[in-house]
Every structure is written in C-alpha cells, then in structure tokens.
KEBA-7166 format. One record per residue (C-alpha): residue number from 0; residue in one letter; x negated, y negated, z negated. Coordinates in steps of 0.05 Angstrom, whole numbers, always signed. Layout:
   vopa   keba       c1       c2       c3
    NUM      A        X        Y        Z
...
This chain:
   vopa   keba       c1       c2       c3
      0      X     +312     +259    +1827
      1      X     +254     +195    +1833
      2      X     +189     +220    +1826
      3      X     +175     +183    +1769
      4      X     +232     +209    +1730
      5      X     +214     +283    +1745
      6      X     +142     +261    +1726
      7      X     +167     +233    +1657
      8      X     +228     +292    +1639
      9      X     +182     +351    +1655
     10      X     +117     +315    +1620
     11      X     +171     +299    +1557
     12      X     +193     +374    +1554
     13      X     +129     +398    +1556
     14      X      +97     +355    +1501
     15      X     +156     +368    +1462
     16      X     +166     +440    +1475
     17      X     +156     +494    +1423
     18      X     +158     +552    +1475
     19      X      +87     +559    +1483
     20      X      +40     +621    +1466
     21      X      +23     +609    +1381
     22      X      -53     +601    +1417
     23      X      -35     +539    +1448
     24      X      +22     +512    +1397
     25      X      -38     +518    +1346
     26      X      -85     +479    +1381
     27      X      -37     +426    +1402
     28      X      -16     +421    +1326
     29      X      -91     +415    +1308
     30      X     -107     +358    +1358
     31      X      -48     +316    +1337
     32      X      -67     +330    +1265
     33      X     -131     +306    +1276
     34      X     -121     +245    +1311
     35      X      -76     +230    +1257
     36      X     -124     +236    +1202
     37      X     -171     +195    +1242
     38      X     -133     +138    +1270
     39      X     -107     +131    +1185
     40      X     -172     +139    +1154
     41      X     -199      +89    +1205
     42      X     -149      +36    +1181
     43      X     -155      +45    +1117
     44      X     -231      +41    +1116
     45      X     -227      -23    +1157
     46      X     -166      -44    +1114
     47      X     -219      -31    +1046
     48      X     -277      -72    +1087
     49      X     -238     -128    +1102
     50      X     -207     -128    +1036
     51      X     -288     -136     +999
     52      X     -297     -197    +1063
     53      X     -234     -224    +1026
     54      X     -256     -217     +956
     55      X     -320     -243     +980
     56      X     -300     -312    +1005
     57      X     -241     -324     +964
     58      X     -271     -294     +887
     59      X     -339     -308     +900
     60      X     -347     -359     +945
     61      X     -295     -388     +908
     62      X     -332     -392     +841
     63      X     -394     -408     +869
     64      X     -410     -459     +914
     65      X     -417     -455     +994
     66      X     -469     -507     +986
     67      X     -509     -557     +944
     68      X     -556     -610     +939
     69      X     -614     -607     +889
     70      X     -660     -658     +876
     71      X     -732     -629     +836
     72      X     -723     -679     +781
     73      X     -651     -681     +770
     74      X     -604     -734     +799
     75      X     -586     -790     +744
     76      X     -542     -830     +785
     77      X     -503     -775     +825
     78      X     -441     -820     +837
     79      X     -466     -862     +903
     80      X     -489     -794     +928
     81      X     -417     -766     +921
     82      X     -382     -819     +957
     83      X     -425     -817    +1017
     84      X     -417     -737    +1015
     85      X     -349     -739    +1008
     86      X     -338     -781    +1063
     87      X     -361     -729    +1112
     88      X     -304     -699    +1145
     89      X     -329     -621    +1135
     90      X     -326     -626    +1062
     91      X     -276     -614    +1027
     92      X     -298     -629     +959
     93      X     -358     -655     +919
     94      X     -374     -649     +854
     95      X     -437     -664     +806
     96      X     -458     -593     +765
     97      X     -515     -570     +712
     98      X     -548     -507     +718
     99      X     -590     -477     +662
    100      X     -620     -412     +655
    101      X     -633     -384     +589
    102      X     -614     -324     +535
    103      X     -557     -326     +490
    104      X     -561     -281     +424
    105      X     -503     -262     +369
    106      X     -537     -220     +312
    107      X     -578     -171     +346
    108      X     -551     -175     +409
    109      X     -586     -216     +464
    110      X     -573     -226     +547
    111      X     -596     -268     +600
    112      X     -541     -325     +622
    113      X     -537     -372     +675
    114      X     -506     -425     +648
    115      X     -463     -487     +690
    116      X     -451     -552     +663
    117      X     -382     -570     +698
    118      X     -341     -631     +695
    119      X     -271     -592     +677
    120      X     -224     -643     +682
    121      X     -244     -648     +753
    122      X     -179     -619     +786
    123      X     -227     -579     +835
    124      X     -258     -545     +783
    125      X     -192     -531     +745
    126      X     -167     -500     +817
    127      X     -231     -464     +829
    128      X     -248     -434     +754
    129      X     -178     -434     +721
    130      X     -157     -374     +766
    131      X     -188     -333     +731
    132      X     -178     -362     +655
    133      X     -124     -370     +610
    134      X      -79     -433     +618
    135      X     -106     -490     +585
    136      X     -169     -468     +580
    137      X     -209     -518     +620
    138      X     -181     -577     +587
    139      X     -204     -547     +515
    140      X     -265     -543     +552
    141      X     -259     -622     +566
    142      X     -252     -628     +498
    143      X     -306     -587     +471
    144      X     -374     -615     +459
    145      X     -394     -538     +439
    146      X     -349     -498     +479
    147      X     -372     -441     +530
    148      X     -333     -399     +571
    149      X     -360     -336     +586
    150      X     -366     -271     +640
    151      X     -330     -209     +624
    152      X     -391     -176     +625
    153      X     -429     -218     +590
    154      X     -380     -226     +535
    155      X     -385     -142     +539
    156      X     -459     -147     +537
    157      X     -452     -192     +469
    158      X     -403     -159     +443
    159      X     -365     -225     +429
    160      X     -301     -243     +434
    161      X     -266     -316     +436
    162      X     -277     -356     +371
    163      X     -340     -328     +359
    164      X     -402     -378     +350
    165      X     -469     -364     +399
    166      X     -538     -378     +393
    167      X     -559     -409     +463
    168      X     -643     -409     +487
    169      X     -657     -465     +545
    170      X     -732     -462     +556
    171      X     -752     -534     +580
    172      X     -818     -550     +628
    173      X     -805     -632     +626
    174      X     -861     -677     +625
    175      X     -842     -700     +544
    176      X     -842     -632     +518
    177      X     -844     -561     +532
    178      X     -804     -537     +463
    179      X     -743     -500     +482
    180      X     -676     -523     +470
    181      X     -641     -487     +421
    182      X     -564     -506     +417
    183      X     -496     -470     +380
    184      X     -435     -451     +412
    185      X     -372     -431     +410
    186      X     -343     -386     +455
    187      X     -266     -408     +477
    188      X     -245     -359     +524
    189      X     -270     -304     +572
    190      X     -280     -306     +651
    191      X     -262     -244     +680
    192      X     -257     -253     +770
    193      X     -275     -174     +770
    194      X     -342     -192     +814
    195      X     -422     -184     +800
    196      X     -412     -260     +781
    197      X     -378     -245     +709
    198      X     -449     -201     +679
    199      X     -485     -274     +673
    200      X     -444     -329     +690
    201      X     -423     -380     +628
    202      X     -392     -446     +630
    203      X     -399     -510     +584
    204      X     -385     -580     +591
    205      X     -426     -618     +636
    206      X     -459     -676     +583
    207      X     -481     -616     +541
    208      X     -515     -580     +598
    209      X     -545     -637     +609
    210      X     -573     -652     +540
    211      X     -605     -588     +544
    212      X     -640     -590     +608
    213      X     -700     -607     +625
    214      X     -680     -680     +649
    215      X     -625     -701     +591
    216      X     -575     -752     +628
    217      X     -584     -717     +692
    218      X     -552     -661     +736
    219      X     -583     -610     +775
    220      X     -545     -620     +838
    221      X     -497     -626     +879
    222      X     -441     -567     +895
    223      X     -405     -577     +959
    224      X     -343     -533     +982
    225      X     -334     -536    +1060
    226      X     -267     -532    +1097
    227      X     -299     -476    +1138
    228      X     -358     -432    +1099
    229      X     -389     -414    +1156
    230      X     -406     -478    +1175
    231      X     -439     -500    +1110
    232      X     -514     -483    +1121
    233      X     -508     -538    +1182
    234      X     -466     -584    +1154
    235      X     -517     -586    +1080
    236      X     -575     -586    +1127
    237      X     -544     -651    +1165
    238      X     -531     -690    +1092
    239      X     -600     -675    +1071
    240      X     -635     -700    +1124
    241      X     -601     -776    +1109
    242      X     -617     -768    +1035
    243      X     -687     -793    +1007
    244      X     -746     -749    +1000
    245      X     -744     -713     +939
    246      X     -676     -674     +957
    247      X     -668     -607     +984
    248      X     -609     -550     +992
    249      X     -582     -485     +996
    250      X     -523     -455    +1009
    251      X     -476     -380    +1009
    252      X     -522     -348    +1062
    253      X     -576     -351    +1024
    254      X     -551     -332     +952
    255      X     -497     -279     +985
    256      X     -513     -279    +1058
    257      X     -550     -208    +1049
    258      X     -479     -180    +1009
    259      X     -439     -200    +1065
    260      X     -481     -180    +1128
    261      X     -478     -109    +1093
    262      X     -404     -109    +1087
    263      X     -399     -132    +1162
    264      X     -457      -79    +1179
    265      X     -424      -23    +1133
    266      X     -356      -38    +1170
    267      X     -386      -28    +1240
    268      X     -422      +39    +1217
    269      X     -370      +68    +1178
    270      X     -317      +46    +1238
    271      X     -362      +68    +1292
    272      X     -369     +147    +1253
    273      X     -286     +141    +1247
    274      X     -278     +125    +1316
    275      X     -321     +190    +1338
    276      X     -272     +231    +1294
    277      X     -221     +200    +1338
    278      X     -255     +208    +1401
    279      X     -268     +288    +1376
    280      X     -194     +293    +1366
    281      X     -166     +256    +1420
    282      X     -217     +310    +1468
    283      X     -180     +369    +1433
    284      X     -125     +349    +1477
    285      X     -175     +381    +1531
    286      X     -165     +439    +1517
    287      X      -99     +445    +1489
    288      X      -79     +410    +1560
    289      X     -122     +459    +1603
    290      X      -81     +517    +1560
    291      X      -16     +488    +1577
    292      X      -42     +483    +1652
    293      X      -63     +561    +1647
    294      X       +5     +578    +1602
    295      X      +51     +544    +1652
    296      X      +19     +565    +1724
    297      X      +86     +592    +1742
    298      X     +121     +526    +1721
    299      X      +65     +484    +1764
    300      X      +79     +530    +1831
    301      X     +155     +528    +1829
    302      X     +150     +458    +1822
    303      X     +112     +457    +1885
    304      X     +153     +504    +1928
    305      X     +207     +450    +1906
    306      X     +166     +390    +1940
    307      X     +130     +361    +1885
    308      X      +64     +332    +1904
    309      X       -9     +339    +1877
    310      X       +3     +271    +1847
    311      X      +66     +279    +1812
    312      X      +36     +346    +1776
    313      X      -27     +305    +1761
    314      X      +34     +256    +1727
    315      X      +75     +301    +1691
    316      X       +5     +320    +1642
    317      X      -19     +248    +1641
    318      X      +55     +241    +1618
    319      X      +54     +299    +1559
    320      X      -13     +268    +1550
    321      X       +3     +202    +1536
    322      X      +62     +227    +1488
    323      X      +19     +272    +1452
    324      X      -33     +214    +1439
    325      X      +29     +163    +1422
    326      X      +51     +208    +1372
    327      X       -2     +222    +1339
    328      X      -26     +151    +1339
    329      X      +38     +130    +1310
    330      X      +34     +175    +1260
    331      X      -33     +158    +1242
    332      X      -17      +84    +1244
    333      X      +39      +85    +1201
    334      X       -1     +130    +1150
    335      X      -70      +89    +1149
    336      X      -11      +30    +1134
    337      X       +7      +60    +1075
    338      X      -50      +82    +1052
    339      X      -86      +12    +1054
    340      X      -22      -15    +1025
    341      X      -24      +33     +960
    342      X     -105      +50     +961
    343      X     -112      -10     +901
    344      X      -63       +1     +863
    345      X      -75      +90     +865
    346      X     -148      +71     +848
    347      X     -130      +33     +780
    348      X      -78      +87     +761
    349      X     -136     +140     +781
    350      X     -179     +102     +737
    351      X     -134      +90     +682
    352      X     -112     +160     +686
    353      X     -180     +191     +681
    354      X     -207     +141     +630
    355      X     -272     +128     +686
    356      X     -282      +66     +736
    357      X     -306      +78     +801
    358      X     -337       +7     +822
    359      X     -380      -24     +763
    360      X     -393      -99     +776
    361      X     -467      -94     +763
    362      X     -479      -38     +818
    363      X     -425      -68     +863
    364      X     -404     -135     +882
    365      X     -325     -125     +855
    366      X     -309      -76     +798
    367      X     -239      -55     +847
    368      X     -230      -31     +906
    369      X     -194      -80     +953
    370      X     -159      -79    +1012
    371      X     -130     -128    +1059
    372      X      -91     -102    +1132
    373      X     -116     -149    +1184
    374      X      -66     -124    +1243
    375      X     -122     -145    +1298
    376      X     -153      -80    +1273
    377      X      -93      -35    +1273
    378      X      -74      -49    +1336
    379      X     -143      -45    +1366
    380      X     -154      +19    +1335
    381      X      -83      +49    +1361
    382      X      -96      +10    +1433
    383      X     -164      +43    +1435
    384      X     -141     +116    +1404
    385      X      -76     +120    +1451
    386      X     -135     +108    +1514
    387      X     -182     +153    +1493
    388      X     -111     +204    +1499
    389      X      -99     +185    +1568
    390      X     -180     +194    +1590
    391      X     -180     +254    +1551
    392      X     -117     +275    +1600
    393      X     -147     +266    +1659
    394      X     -189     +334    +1670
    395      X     -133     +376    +1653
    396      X      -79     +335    +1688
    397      X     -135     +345    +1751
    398      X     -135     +416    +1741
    399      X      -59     +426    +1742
    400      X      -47     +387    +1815
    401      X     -102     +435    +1842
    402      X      -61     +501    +1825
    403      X      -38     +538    +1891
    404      X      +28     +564    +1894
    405      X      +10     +625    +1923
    406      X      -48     +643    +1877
    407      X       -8     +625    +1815
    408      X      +60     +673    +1842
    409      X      +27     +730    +1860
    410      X      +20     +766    +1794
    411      X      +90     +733    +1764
C-alpha cells in the first residue's frame, strides 16, 4: 500500500470513527460545532454588511446625487453648463435641480422638509425616483404646478396621506426681500426607499421650487451621477476648476462618506471578532487531536513495527485534521448561506409577527435589514477557516510521529 494512501485511509477512519473514549468523541463534536457556528455567523454578518454597502449605493446614492455643482447665487442659465458637463466621459448624467429648506404644516402638525425642485419628465429622474413611487406618478408630477411627493416618514410625521393639501414655509435671504415664501400644496403620492432619506425628503416640480427660492428663475445646482461613485469627488473637483468663479461642489463623501466608512469599519471589527471565534474553534482541534494521539498510542506503534515512518504518522493527523476542518467548514458554509439567504425575509416576518421593527430609519440608515452574498467572502472565509485547521494540526500531528513503539506497547 503507497504511503500516501495509508496516510489518507487511516487519517479518514480516524476522523470518521466513533470508537473513541465519550472524552474525546465530546470534544471532537464540540470543535466541529464550533467552527461551524463560526464560519456561518461570519458569513452571514459579512453577507448583512455588504448587503447595507448595497443599499447604500444603490437606495441612497441612488436618490441622492454622487455629486453637484452649486453656484452661491443660483445658476439662471444652467443649460450651456450641462452640455459641457455632460460631455465628460465619467458622467453619466446631468441634470439641473432646486433645493429648498423649509417647514411644512397640516393643522397642528408641523416638520422640517428638504424640499427638491426636479425636472420629472427627465427620464433620469423617472429611473432614479420612480423606483420607489407608484407608476405614473412622476409624470402627474410634470403636470402639477402644486404637486409634492413626499418621505414615508415625513408623510408619518404629518400625518397626511395622498390628496391632502399642505402648507409649505421657504424662508428667503435674497437681496429684494427677506419675507418668507409661503406656498400650498398638494400632496400626490408618498416616497417610501426604506432609508434615513424618507424622514425629510419631498419632491415638487422644478419651476415651483424655483419661484420659491431665494433667486426665482434660477436653480441651485447642478446634480451629477458618475459611472463609478468612487470616482466622483475627483472627477466634480476637475469640472469646477474650468467653471467661472462663483461655483463650487460637493459630492457622496461628504454628505454620506462618514455612513459608509462606518459600515466598511463595522465590517472589519465585527469580521475580525468572528474570525477569533473561528481561530478559538479551529485550536479546539488541539486538543481533541492530542487526545486521539494519547487514545490511539497502540494504533501509532503497530503502525510503526509495520514500517511506517515518522512522516507518514505526522500525515495520517494532518489528514483527520484537514477532514475534520473540511467538514466543519462545509457545514458552516452551507449554513451561513442560508442564513444570509433567509435573514431578510425572517426579520420582516419577526417583525410582523411581534408587531415591533428592529431598524427605525431615523436611528439607522435603512429601516430593514439587508443582505447581499458576495462569494469573494465565502470563500475567503472557508479558504482561511479550512488553514487555520491544518495549522491547528500541526502540534498534535508532531506529537503522534514522536511516539516510540516500545514506550507506547509496554503497558498494552
């Protein structure tokens, strides 16, 4: 028989095999147990991370803009600004906007909105907003000299529901006058993306926005949507520096740089205290391989008196090892899978069964909990769990190829 298929049927039988002292089955049942538990709960925390990154850049950043160009009295020609804009080739669209801050009231109710003046028959705005709206919506909008759209929360906070008519509070600082603008609308439908954005965000059309800021016939800016996000502070900071003075800009890392380093931060900390459970688990082999080594002394000798070398005893433990660690990392694997797969949708049943939510939108950036597999990650964290096995292995596997036949037949 080849060494190395002695070295892989005895290390098989021995992972495998149930006749072991209950000391020793125990401990081996623990260890796999808990590298299981961590290798799952490690994917599906990573899985739950990556799924807020997601939500991030495709609810947020998807409703609000990577970037945009402000000038600090308005821009009343925005049109030759947008051509040269659009011509560069990062982004991908371009498109004039109104932003007012103010309070909207209904009876006694009152809340702070941030109102945006959009153009919403532009077809980017119609892909970018009317995900989250009912169909139709945005060209009522269009339509709509009084319309508004607003948050979820917001329409919560009001208490208001579509049809209903709103009292809207723009205070002005202009050079003609410093009276507020005080305008009525009506509210057409509700927003509801499920992030932070919905507790103050409204939408009107963009000629009434502008009537009602502080430079009627203008817009405030610029929003720019880049083909890659992460390129957008350089790419803003290049197409300012060939406008006029007067014009300035800012873009995601600035308004929700800070939410997404901590979701990038939070993943490394909360992966790196997983990883330790793995690395705890993955040592138990230690000892439940040192056990076998002491439970199996007469096994180890034999084998020796038979013409098995040092090295090929040192194999057959690296060998029940390695299966031990495969096993339990496939286990774990296929059960952080699942969990990530079915975490959402358990949450919302958890919630609706229990009549509570978990994630509020004004104390977390999404009111659900996400997830999103990135496979990268699960096989890094099996690669890097089914090594930490084989070092763990080493020690014991040591031991066994240093047991003397003589010393270990004596007492049998």
């Amino acid at each position: 028989m080849g060494s190395n298929k002695l070295m892989l049927l005895v290390g098989r039988r021995y992972a495998v095999s149930r006749r072991h002292s209950q000391l020793v089955s125990f401990i081996s049942s623990v260890s796999i147990a808990g590298l299981i538990i961590g290798v799952a709960l490690l994917i599906l925390v990573m899985s739950i991370m990556n799924g807020f990154d997601r939500e991030l850049r495709d609810r947020i950043l998807g409703i609000m803009p990577h970037a945009a160009v402000y000038h600090r009295e308005g821009i009343a020609e925005p049109q030759p600004m947008l051509d040269e804009i659009r011509r560069h080739p990062e982004v991908q669209s371009a498109v004039p906007f109104v932003r007012l801050q103010g309070l909207l009231s209904r009876h006694r109710q009152v809340a702070p909105v941030e109102l945006y003046g959009v153009e919403a028959d532009d077809p980017h705005q119609r892909d970018m907003l009317g995900r989250f709206l009912p169909e139709g919506v945005m060209e009522t909008l269009a339509d709509s000299p009084q319309g508004v759209i607003l948050g979820a929360g917001l329409a919560r906070a009001l208490a208001v529901e579509p049809g209903d008519r709103l009292t809207l509070v723009v205070p002005r600082r202009g050079r003609e006058t410093v009276a507020p603008a005080v305008s009525a609308l009506e509210v057409l439908a509700i927003f509801d993306s499920g992030t932070e954005i919905d507790n103050n965000f409204a939408l009107t059309g963009l000629e009434r926005a502008s009537e009602l800021s502080e430079f009627p016939g203008s817009v405030t800016g610029i929003r720019l949507q880049m083909h890659d996000l992460f390129r957008a502070p350089v790419v803003v900071t290049e197409l300012v520096r060939e406008l006029p003075m007067g014009f300035y800009s800012s873009d995601w890392t600035r308004t929700h740089g800070n939410l997404y380093q901590a979701i990038h931060m939070s993943k490394r900390m909360v992966g790196l205290l997983l990883f330790l459970i793995i690395a705890i688990a993955a040592f138990n082999l230690v000892s439940t391989l040192i056990m076998v080594v002491v439970d199996k002394r007469g096994d180890i000798a034999i084998l020796r008196t038979l013409g098995a070398s040092s090295v090929e005893i040192m194999g057959i433990f690296l060998v029940q090892g390695g299966l031990i660690g495969l096993i339990g990392t496939g286990l774990g694997v296929m059960l952080g899978v699942l969990l990530a797969l079915g975490v959402t949708d358990f949450v919302l049943w958890l919630e609706r069964l229990l009549h509570i939510q978990f994630l509020h939108s004004d104390v977390y950036p999404i009111s659900y909990l996400p997830s999103s597999i990135h496979w990268p990650d699960v096989l890094q964290v099996a690669l890097t769990a089914f090594v930490i096995c084989l070092c763990a292995s080493l020690y014991p596997a040591w031991r066994a190829s240093r047991v003397q036949p003589a010393d270990a037949l004596r007492y049998e």
